[in-house]
N, C-alpha and C positions, 0 to 999 in steps of 0.2 A: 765402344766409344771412339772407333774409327774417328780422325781426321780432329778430334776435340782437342782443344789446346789448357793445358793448365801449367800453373806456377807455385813452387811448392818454395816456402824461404827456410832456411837452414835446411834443405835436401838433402845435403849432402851424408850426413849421418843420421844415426838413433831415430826417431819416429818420424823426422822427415825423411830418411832414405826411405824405410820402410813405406809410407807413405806416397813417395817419388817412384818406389820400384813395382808397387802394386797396380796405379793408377799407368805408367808406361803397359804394364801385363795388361791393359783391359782396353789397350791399342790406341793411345792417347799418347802427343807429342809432349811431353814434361818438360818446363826448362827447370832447373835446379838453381836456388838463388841463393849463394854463400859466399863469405869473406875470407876462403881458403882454398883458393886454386886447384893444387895438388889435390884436399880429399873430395872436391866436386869433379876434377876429372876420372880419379878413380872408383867413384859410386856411376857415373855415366859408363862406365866400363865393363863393371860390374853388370848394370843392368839390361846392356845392349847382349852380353851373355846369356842373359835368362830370356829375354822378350822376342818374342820373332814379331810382329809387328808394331808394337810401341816405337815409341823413339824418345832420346834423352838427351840433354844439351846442359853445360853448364854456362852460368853467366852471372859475372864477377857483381857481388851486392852487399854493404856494407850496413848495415841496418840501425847502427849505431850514428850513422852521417849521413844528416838528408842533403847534403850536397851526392851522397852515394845512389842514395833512393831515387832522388829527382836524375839523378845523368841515366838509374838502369830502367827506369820506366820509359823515357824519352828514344832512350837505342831497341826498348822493347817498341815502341808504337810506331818507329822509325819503317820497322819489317814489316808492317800492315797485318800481323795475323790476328786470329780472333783470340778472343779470350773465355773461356767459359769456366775454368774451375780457378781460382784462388787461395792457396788456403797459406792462410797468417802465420806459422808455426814458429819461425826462429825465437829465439829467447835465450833470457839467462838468469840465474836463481842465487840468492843468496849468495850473491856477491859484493865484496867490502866496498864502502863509500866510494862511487868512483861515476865519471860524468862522460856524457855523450863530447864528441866533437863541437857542439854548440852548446856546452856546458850544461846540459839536463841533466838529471841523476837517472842513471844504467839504466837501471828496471825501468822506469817510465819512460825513459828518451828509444831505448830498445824497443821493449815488448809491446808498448802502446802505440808511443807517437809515433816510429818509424812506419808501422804498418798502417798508421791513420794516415799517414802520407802518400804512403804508396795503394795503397787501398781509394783513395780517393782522384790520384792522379790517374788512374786505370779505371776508373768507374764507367766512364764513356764508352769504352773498349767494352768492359762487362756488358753494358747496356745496351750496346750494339750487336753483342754476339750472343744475349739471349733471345729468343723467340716463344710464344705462345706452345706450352705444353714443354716447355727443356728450358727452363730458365739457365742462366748465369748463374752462378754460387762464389759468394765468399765464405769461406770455413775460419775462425778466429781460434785459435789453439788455447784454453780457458784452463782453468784450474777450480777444484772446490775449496780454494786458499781464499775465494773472492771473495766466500760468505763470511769470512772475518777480517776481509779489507774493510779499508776506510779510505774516502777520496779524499785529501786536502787540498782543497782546491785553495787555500791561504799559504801552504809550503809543500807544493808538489814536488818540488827539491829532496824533502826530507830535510832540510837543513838544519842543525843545531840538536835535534834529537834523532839520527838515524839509526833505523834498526834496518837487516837485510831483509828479513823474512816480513816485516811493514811496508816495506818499499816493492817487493815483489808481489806481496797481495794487492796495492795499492793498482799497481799495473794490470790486473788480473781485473781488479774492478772497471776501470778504464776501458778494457780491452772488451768486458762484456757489454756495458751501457753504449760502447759505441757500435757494437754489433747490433744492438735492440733498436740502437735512434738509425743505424742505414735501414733496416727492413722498414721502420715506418717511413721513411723520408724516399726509398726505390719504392715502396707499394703507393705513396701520395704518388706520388710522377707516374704509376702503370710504367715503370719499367720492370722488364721479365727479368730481377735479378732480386735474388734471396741471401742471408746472410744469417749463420747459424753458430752458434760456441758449440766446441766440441772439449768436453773434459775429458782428460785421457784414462785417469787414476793417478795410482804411486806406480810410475815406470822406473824402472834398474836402467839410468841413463848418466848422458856427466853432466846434466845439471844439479847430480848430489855432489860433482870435485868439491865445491868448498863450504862444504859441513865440516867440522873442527874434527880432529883425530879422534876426540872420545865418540864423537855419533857418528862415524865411520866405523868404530868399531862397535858399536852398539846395532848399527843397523844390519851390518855383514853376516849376523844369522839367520836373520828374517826375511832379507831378500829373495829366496827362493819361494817363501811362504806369503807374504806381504806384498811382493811387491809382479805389476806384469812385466813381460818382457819388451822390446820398443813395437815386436810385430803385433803383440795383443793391446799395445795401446794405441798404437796408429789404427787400429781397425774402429776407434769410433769417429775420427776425422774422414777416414777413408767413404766411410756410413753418411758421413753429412753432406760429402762430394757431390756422391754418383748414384745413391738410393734411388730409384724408383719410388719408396714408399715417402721421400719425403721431397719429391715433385712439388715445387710451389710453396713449399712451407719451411719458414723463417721465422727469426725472433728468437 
């Protein structure tokens, strides 16, 4: 994957490092897209240890604040490089009532809209730097919490009746139906770029921190048996990236 460019959002740790540190190993320029300086320059650190011809960068992105998304795509297109792999991953789970910088609620201002933003601000880039037989990819970071989402497309807020675990499936649903409407709306236009959910499973990550102390301690003995590690769960986003076997195929 010499000379191929990807952007990987929350890199910097758990299935995005993993994710970030694989696709560097297989000679791809990674930038690393996180809202935490410190542990995105030390996963670039990290990675530049293991890879001998990868290469890794961090660059500061806010996913929460599309005034963040819109300034890191702008300085990203600014550099003129190509873009070929995407993948959606940053996120947050089961976290209490609480609202993007333009007052969305978390889960859906995060997980969805922010990458719907930046996913479509970068599109041109994608489409440019795919060609016949190696398309472009965008990878949407999905959960099987979707199959018991619901869109409210009347209180996408959650407002007035907020559950954590409704509001993060709600985003989950969002996040795939907008993965399903790019592949048909790149394959109408014959652009060479595809666009795939990758569910990861139950990963041992910190998007359990705020599960309540009792299911903390309920979960803490089945973790080894239950649940994968962030390296076995980044290997099906990793799969949707860079597979050969799923050349051209989206949705």
């Amino acid at each position: 994957k010499n000379g191929r460019v990807a952007i990987v959002t929350g890199g910097a740790r758990g299935m995005g490092f993993e994710i970030a540190r694989h696709l560097a190993g297989l000679g791809m320029h990674v930038l690393i897209a996180g809202n935490v300086e410190s542990e995105g320059l030390a996963a670039v650190a990290t990675i530049h240890q293991e890879v001998k011809e990868g290469k890794a960068e961090f660059l500061y992105l806010d996913m929460a604040s599309q005034k963040s998304v819109r300034l890191f795509a702008q300085r990203f297109k600014d550099r003129g490089l190509p873009l070929h792999v995407l993948v959606n991953n940053a996120g947050v789970m089961l976290v209490p009532e609480l609202q993007t910088e333009e007052g969305v609620e978390l889960h859906y201002g995060l997980n969805f809209l922010g990458h719907f933003l930046l996913t479509g601000l970068l599109l041109e880039t994608l489409a440019r730097s795919g060609t016949p037989g190696r398309s472009a990819r965008v990878v949407n970071m999905a959960s099987a919490t979707h199959y018991g989402g619901r869109l409210d497309l009347d209180n996408l807020n959650s407002r007035g009746c907020y559950s954590a675990h409704g509001a993060y499936a709600q985003s989950k649903v969002a996040l795939v139906m907008f993965g399903q409407r790019l592949q048909r709306r790149a394959a109408a236009r014959g652009l060479h770029v595809t666009a795939n959910a990758a569910d990861p499973g139950m990963v041992d990550t910190a998007l359990y921190d705020f599960l309540s102390a009792p299911a903390k301690l309920a979960k803490r003995p089945f973790t080894g048996l239950l649940f994968r590690t962030p390296a076995e769960g980044a290997s099906t986003a990793i799969y949707a990236a860079v597979s050969p076997e799923l050349e051209g195929v989206g949705g």
